[in-house]
Rosetta silent file (secondary structure, phi, psi, omega in degrees, C-alpha in Angstrom):
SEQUENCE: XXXXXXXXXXXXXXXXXXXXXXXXXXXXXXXXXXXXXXXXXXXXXXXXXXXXXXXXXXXXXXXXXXXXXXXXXXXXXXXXXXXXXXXXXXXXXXXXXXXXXXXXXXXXXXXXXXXXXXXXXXXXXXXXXXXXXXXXXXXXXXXXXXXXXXXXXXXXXXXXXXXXXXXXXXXXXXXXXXXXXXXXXXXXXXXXXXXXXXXXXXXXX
SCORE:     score description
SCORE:     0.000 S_00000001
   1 L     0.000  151.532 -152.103  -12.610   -8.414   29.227 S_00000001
   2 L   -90.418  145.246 -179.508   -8.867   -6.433   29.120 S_00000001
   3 L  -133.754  -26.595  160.643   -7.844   -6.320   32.710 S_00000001
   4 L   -97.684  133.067  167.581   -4.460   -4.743   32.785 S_00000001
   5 H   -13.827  -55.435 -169.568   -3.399   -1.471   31.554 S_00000001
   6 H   -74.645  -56.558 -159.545   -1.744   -2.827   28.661 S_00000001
   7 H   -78.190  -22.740  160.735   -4.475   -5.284   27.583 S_00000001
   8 H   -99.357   -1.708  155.319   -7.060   -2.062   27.832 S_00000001
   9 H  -100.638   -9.620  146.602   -5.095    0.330   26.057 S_00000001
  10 H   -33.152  -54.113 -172.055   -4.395   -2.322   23.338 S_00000001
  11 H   -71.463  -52.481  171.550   -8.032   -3.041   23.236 S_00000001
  12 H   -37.608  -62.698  173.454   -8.614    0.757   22.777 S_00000001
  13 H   -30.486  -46.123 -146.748   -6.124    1.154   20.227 S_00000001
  14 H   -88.473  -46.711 -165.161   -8.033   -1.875   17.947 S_00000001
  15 H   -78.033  -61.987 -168.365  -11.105    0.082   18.303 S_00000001
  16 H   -60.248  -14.944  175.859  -10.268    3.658   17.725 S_00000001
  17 H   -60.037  -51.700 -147.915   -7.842    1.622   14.395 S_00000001
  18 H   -62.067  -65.489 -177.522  -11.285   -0.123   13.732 S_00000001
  19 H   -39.146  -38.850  168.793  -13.264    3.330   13.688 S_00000001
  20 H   -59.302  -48.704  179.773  -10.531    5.418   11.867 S_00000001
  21 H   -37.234  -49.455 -141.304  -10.740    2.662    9.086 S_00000001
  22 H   -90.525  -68.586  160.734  -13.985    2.857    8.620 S_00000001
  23 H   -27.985  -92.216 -172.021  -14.285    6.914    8.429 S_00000001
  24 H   -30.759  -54.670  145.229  -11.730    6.955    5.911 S_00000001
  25 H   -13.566  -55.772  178.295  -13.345    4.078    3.861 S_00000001
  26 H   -71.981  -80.421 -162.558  -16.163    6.277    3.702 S_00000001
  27 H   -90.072    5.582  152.503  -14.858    9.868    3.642 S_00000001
  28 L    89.483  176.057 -156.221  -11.152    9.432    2.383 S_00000001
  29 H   -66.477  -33.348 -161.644   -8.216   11.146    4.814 S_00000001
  30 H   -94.776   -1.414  161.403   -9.322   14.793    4.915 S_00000001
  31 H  -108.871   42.976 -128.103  -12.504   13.523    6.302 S_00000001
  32 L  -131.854  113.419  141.997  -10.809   11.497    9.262 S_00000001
  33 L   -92.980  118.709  157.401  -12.408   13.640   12.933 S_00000001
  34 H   -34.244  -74.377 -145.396  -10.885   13.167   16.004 S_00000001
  35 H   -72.828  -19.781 -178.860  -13.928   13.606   17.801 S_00000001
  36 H   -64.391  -69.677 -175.063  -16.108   11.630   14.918 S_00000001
  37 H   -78.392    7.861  138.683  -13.634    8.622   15.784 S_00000001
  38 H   -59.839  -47.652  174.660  -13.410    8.577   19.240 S_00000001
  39 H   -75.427   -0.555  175.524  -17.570    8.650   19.518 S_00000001
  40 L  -109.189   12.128  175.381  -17.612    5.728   17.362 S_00000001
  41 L   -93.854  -24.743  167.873  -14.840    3.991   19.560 S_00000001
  42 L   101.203   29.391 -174.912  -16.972    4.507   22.325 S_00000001
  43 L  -121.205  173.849  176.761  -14.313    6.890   24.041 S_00000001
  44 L   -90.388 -178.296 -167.974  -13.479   10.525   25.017 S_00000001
  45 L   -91.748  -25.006 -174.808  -11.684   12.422   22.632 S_00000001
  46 L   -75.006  -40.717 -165.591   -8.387   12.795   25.591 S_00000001
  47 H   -44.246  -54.632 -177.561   -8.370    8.697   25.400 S_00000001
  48 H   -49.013  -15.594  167.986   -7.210    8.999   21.935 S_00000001
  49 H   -84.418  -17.637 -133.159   -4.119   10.902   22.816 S_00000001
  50 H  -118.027  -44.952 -179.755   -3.550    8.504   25.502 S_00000001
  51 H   -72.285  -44.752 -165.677   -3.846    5.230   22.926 S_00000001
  52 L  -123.275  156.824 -168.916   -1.386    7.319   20.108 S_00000001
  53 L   -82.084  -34.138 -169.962    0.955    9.542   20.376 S_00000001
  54 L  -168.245  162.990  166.095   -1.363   11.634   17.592 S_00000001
  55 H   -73.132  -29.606  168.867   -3.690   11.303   15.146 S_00000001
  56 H   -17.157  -67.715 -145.666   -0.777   10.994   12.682 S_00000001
  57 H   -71.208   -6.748 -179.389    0.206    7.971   14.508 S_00000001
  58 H   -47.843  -49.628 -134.956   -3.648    6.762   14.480 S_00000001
  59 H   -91.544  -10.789  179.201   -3.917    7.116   10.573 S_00000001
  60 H   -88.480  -17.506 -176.842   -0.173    5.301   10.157 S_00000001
  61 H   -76.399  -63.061 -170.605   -1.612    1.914   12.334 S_00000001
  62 H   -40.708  -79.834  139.520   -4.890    2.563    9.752 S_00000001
  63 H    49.229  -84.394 -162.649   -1.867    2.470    6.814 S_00000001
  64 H   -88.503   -2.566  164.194   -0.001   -0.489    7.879 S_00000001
  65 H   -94.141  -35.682  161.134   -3.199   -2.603    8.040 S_00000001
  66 H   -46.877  -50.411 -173.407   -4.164   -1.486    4.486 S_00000001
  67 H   -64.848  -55.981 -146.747   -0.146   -2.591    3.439 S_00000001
  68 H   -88.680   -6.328  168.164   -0.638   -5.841    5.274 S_00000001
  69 H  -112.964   -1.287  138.311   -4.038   -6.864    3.515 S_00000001
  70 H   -54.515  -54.149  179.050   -2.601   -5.128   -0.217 S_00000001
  71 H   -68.246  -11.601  179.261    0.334   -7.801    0.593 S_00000001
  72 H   -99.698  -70.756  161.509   -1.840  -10.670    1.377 S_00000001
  73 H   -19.705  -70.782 -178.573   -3.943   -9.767   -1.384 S_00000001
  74 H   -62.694  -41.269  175.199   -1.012   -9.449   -4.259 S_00000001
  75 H   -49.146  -67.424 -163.014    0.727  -12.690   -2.630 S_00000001
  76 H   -25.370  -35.019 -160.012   -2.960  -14.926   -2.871 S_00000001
  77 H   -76.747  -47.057  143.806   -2.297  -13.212   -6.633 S_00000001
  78 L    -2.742  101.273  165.529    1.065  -14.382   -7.459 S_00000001
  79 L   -70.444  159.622  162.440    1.303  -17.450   -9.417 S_00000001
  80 L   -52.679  169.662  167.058    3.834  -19.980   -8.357 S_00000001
  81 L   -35.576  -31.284  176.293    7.491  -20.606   -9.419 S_00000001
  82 L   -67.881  -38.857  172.532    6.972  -22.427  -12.535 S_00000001
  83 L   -40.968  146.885  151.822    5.138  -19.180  -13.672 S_00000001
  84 L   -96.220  173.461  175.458    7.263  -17.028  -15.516 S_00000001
  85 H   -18.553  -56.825  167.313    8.381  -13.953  -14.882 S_00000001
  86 H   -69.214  -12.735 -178.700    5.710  -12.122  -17.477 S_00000001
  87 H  -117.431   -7.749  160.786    3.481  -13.555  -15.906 S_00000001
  88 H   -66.109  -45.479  167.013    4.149  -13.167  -12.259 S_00000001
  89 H   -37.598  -62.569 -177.676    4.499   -9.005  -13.398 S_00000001
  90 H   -82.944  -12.464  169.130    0.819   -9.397  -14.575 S_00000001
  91 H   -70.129  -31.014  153.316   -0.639  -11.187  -11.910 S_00000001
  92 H   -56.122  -50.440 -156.353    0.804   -8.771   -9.697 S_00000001
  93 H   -82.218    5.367 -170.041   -0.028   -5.690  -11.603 S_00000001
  94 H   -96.063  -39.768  153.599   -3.639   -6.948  -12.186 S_00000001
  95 H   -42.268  -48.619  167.956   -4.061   -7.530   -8.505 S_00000001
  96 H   -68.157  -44.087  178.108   -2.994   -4.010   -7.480 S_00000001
  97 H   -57.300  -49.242  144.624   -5.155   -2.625   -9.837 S_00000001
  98 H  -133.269   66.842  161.309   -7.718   -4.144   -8.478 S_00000001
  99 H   -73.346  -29.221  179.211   -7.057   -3.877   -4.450 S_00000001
 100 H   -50.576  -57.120 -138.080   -6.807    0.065   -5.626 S_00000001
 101 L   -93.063  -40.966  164.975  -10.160    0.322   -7.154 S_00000001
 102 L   -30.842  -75.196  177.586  -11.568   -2.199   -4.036 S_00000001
 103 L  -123.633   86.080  165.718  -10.572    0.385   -1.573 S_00000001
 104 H   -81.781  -30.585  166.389   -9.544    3.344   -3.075 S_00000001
 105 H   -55.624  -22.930  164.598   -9.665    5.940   -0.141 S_00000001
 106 H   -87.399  -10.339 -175.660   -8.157    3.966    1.918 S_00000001
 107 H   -84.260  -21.722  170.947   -5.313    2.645   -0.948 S_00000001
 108 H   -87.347    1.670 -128.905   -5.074    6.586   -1.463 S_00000001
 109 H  -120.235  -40.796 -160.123   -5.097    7.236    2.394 S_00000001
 110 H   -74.212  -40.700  168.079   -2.192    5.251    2.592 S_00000001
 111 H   -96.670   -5.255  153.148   -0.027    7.451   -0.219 S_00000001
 112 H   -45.648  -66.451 -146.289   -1.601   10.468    0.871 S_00000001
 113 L   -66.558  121.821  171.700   -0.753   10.531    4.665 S_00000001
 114 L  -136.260  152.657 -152.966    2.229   12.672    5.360 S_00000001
 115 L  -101.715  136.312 -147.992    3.870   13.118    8.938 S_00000001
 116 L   -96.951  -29.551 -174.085    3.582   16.896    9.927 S_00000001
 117 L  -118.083  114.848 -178.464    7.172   17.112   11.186 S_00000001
 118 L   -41.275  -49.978 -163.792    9.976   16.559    8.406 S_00000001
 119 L   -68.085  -36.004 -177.179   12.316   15.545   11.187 S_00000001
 120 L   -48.668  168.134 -172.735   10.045   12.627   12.428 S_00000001
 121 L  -127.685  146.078  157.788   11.321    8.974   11.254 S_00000001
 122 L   -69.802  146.419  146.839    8.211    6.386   10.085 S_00000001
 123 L   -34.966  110.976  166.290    7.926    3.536   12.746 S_00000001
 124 H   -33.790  -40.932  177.227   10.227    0.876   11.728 S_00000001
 125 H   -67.043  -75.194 -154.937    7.347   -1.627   11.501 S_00000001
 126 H   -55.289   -9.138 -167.236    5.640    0.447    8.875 S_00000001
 127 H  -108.105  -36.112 -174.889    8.568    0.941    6.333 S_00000001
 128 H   -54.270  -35.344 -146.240    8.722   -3.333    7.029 S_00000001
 129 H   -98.832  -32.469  163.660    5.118   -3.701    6.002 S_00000001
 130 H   -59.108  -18.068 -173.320    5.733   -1.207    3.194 S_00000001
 131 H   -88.074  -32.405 -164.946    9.242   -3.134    1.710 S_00000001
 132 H   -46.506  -56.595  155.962    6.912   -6.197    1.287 S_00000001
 133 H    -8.668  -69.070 -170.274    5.876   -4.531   -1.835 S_00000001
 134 H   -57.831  -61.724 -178.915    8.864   -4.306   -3.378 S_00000001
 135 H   -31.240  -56.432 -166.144    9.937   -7.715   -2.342 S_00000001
 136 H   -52.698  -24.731 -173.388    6.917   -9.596   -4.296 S_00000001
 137 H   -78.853  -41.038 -110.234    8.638   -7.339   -7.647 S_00000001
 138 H   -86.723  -38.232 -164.400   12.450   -7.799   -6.542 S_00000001
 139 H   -64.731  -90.652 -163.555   11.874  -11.962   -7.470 S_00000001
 140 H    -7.169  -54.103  178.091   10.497  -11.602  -10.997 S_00000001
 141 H   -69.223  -45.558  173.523   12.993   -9.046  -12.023 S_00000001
 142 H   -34.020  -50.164 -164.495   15.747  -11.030  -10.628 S_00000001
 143 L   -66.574  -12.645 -153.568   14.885  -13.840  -13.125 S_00000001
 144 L  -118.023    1.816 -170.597   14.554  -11.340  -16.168 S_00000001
 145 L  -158.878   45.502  171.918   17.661   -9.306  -14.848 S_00000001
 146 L   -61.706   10.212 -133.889   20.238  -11.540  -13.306 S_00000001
 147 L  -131.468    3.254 -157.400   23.015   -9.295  -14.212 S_00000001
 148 L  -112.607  165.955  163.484   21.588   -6.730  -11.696 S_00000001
 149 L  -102.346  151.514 -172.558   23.198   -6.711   -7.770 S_00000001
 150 H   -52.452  -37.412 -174.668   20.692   -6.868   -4.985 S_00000001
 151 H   -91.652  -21.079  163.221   20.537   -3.572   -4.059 S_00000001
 152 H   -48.571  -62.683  174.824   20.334   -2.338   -7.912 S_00000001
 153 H   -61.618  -14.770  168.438   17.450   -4.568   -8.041 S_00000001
 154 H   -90.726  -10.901  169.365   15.592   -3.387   -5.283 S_00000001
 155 H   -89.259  -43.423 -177.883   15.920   -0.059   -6.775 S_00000001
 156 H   -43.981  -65.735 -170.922   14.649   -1.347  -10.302 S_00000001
 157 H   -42.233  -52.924 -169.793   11.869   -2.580   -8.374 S_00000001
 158 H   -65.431  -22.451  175.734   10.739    0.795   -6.767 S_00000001
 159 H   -62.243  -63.555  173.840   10.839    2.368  -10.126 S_00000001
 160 H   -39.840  -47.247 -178.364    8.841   -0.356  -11.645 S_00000001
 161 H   -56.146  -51.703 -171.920    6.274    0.029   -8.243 S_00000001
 162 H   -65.738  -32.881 -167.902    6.255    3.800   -9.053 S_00000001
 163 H   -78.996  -77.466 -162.575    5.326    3.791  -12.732 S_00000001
 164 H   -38.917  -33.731  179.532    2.306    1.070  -12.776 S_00000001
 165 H   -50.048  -69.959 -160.430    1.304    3.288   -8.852 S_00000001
 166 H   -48.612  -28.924 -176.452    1.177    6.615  -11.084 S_00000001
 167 H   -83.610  -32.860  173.939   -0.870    5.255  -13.731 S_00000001
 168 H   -48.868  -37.596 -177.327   -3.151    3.571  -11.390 S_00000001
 169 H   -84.731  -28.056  156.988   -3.342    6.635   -9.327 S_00000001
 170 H   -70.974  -46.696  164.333   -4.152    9.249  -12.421 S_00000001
 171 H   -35.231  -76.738  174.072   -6.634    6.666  -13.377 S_00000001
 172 L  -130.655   45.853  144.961   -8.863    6.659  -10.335 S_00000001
 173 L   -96.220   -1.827  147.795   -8.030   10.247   -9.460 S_00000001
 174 L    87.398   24.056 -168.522   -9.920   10.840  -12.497 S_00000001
 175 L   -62.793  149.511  151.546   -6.870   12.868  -14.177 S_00000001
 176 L   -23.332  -69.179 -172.450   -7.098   14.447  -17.659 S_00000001
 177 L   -77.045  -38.113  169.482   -4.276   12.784  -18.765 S_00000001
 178 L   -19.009  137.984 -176.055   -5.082    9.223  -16.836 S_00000001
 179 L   -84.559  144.674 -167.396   -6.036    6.438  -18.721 S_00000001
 180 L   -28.725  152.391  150.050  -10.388    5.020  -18.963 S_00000001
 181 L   -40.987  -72.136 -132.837  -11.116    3.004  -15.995 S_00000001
 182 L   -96.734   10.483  156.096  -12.309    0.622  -17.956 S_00000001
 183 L   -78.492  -39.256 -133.025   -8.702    0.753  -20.010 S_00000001
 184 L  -105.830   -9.801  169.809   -6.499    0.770  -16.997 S_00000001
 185 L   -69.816  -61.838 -156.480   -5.936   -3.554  -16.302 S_00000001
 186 H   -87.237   13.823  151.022   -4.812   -3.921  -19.753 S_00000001
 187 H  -114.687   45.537  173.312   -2.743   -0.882  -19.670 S_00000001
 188 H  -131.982  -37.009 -179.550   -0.602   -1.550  -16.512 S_00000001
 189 H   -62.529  -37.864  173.378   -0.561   -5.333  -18.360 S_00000001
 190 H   -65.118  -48.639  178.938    0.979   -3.598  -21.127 S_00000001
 191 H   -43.521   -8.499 -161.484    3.210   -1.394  -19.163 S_00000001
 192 H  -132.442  -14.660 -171.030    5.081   -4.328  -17.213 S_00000001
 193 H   -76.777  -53.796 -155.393    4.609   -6.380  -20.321 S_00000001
 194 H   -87.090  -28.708 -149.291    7.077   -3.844  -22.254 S_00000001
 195 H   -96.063  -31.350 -153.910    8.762   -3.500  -19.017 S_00000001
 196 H  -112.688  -92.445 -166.081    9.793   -7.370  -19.187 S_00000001
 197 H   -54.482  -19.855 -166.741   10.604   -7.452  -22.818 S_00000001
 198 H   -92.382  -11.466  167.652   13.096   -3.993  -22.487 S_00000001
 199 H  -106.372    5.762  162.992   15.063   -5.789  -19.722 S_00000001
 200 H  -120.743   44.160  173.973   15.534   -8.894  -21.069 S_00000001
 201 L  -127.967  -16.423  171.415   16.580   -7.336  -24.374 S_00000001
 202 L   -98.664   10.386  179.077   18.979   -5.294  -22.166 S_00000001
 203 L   -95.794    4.366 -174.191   20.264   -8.151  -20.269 S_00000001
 204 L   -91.705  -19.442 -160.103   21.240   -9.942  -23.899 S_00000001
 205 L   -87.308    0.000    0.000   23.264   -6.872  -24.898 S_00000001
């Protein structure tokens, strides 16, 4: 049992995190209740200001555990070094597709979630757990675009992150224009597939 301050608002924290999860999982972000996740933390409703700063900062801890098991996930997917390039792209983009469709309210909860005050800064840890992302693109692209400077490439990358997110995210948000479900692995394989041949036809010019 937590015996010090610190070791029982820690332990609090892990619960109302567990309990937040779990809501959301079910009912997606806009169904996230203070008072719903505090009774299933076993707490008052005041504790929860007392573990977080807000529910903001509740639902950004919820977040950053969704980034760190989408990054554990997409690594596990990642073939090794001998793989090439095209094929590191699809093993990634077939993974993301599906960690999305695994959990999508919380994989939407996570690009949802916006901080109420413009002026606030994200928690240094969370933009950490969020770069991981990129990183797992930035190697692939290196190899197919060695002609690029590090910080180019880390840009390349976010672009590349953004287009395969949006179609994934039209997909199964059920958009007009989104592509079938049952369509949407082998069109994110094409997309990074095309993505892969147009940069190593622009790193020969």
């Amino acid at each position: 049992m937590p015996t010090t301050r610190e070791e029982k608002r820690a332990a609090l924290q892990e619960r109302l995190i567990d309990a937040a999860e779990a809501q959301i999982a079910e009912k997606g972000l806009r169904g996230l209740k203070a008072r719903e996740v505090t009774a299933e933390a076993g707490c008052a409703v005041g504790a929860l200001y007392n573990a977080f700063d807000d529910l903001d900062m509740l639902i950004v801890h919820v977040n950053s555990r969704t980034l760190l098991r989408m990054g554990a996930a997409l690594k596990a997917a990642a073939p090794g070094r001998e793989a090439t390039a095209a094929e590191k792209f699809r093993a990634l983009a077939v993974s993301y597709v599906a960690f999305a469709s695994e959990n999508r309210r919380l994989w939407t909860a996570l690009f949802e979630h916006r901080l109420p005050d413009e002026d606030t800064e994200w928690p240094e840890w969370h933009l950490r757990n969020h770069a991981v992302l990129i990183e797992l693109i930035v190697e692939p692209l290196a190899r197919v675009r060695p002609d690029l400077p590090p910080q180019a490439l880390v840009l390349r990358a976010r672009t590349l992150f953004a287009a395969v997110h949006g179609v994934v995210h039209l997909a199964l948000g059920k958009s007009v224009v989104g592509v079938p479900r049952e369509l949407l692995e082998a069109e994110v394989v094409g997309l990074v597939d095309a993505v892969v041949r147009g940069s190593e036809l622009a790193e020969e010019v």
